[in-house]
C-alpha positions as CSV (number, residue, x, y, z in Angstrom):
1,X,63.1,81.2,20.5
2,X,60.6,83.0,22.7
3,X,59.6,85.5,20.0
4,X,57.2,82.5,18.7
5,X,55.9,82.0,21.7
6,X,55.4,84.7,24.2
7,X,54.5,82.7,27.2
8,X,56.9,79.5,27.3
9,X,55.2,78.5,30.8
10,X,51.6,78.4,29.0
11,X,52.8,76.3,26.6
12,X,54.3,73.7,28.9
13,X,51.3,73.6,30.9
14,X,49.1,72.8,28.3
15,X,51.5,70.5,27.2
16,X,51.1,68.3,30.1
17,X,47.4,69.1,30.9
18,X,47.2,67.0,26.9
19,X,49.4,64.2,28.4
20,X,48.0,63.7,31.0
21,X,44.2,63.4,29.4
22,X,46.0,61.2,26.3
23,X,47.3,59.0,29.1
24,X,43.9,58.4,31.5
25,X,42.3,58.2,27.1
26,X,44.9,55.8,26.9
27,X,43.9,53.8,30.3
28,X,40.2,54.3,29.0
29,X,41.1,52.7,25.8
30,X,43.3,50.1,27.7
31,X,40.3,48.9,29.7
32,X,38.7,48.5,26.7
33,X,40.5,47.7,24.1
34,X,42.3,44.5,26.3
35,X,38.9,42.7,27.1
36,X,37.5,42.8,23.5
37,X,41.0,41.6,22.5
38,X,41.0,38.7,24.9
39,X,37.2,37.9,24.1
40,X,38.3,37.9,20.0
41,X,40.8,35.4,20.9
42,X,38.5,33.3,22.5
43,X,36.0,33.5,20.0
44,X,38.4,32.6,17.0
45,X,40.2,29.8,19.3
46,X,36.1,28.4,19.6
47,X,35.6,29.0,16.0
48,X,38.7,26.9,15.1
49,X,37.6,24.2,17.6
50,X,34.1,24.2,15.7
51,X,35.2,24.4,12.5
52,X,38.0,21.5,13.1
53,X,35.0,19.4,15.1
54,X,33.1,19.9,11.9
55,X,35.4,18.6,9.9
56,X,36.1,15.7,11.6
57,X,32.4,14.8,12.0
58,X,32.1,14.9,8.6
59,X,35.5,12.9,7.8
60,X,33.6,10.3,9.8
61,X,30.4,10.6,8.3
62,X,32.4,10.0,4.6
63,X,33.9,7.1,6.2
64,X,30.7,5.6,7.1
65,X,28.9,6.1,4.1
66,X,31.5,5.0,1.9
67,X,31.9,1.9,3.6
68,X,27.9,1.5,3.7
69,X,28.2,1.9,-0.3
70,X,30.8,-0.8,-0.7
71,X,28.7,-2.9,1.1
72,X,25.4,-1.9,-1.2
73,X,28.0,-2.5,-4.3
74,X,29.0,-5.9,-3.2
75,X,25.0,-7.4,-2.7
76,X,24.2,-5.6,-5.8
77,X,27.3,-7.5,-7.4
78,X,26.3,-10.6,-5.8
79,X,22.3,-10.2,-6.6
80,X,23.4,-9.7,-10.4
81,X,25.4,-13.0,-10.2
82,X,22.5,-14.9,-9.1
83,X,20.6,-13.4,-12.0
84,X,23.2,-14.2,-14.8
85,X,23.0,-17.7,-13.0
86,X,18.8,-17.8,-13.2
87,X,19.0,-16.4,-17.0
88,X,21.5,-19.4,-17.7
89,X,19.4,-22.3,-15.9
90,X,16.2,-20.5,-18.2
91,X,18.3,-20.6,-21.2
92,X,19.5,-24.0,-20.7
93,X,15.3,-25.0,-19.7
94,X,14.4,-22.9,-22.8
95,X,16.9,-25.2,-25.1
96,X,15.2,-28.3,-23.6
97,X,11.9,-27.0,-24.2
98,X,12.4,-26.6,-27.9
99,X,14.0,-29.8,-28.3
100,X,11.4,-31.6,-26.8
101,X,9.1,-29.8,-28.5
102,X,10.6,-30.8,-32.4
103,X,8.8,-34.5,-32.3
104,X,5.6,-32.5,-32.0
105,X,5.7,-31.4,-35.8
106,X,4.8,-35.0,-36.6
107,X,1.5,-34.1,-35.1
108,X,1.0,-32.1,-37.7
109,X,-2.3,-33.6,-39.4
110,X,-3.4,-33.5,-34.9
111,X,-2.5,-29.9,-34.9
112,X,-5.0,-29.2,-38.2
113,X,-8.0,-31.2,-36.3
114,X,-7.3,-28.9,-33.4
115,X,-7.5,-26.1,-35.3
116,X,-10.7,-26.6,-36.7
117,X,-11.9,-27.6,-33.2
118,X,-10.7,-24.4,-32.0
119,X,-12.7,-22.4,-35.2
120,X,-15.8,-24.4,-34.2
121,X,-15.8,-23.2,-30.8
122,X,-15.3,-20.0,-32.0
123,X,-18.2,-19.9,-34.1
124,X,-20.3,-21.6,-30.9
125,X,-19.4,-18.9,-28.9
126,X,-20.3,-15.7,-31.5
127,X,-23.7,-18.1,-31.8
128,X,-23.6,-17.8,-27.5
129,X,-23.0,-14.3,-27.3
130,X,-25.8,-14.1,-29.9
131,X,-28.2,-16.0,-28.1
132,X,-27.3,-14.3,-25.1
133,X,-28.2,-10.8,-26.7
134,X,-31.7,-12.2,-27.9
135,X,-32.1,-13.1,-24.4
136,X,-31.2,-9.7,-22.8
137,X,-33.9,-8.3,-25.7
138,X,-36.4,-11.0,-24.3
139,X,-36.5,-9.7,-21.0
140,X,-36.1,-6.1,-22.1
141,X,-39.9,-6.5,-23.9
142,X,-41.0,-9.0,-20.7
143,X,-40.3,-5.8,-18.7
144,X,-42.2,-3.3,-21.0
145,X,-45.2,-6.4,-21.6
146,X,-45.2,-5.8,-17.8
147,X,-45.4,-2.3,-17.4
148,X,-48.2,-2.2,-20.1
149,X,-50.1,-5.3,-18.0
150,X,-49.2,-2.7,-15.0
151,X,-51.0,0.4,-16.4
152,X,-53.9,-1.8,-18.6
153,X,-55.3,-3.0,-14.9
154,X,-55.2,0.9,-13.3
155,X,-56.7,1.8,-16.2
156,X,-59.6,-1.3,-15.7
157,X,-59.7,-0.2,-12.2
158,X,-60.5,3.6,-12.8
159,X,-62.8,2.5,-15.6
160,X,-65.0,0.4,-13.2
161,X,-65.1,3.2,-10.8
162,X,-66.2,5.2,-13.1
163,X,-69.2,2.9,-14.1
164,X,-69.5,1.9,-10.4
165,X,-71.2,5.4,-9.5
166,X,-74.1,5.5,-11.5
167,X,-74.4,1.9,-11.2
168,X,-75.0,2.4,-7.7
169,X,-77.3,4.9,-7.6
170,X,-79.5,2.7,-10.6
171,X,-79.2,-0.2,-7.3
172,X,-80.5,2.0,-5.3
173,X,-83.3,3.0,-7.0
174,X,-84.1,-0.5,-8.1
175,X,-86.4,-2.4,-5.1
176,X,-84.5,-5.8,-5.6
């Protein structure tokens, strides 16, 4: 046995020299290892707590909205009543309308006269709108008969200042 190992007291020294560092590693590790296990806990027991709070909230906030929407559903249901019941009372008007409206085919010879009152005024109004472009013309060329009116008195006006200077001076040398 002590042919492997020459000094057996060397050996158990270094032994216990390695125990006792594993054990103050081990204290080392205890001090850490202990908090950061503690602290996990309490993180994941606060993550549940959140993630259970979240769900809840949002249970509630289904709730709410669902029951908002059944009350959107039922006034939508009850708005389209009141329109099946308006299309029904315009249906029922429309049906009176066009019975009341039969006895006016007797009219009939009535309905012609109309008709050519109705192409009359339409032939008064294309004579209008013609009248009414002869009169846009009309003061188109009053506008131009003006300008020309305009520039025939400048032109008068430079003309008799032009005569105006030797008239003058013949005035001047007249004695009268």
């Amino acid at each position: 046995m002590n042919q492997h190992h020459p000094h057996p007291e060397v050996q158990t020294s270094h032994i216990e020299r390695m125990l006792r560092q594993m054990e103050r590693s081990s204290r080392r590790w205890e001090k850490m290892v202990f908090p950061a296990l503690i602290a996990f806990l309490l993180l994941a027991g606060y993550g549940f707590f959140m993630v259970y709070s979240m769900t809840r909230d949002m249970s509630i906030i289904a709730q709410t909205i669902e029951l908002d929407f059944r009350q959107d559903v039922e006034h939508i249901r009850d708005d389209i009543s009141a329109m099946v019941g308006q299309v029904e009372k315009m249906q029922y008007t429309m049906a009176t309308i066009s019975v009341k409206m039969d006895p006016l085919q007797e009219f009939g010879p009535l309905l012609a006269e109309i008709k050519e009152l109705d192409d009359s005024v339409s032939r008064i109004s294309g004579s209008v709108d013609n009248m009414d472009q002869s009169v846009v013309n009309m003061n188109q060329s009053m506008t131009s008969l003006d300008d020309s009116m305009y520039n025939m008195g400048r032109d008068v006006g430079d003309m008799n200042d032009s005569f105006s200077s030797p008239t003058k001076m013949f005035k001047r040398m007249m004695p009268w």
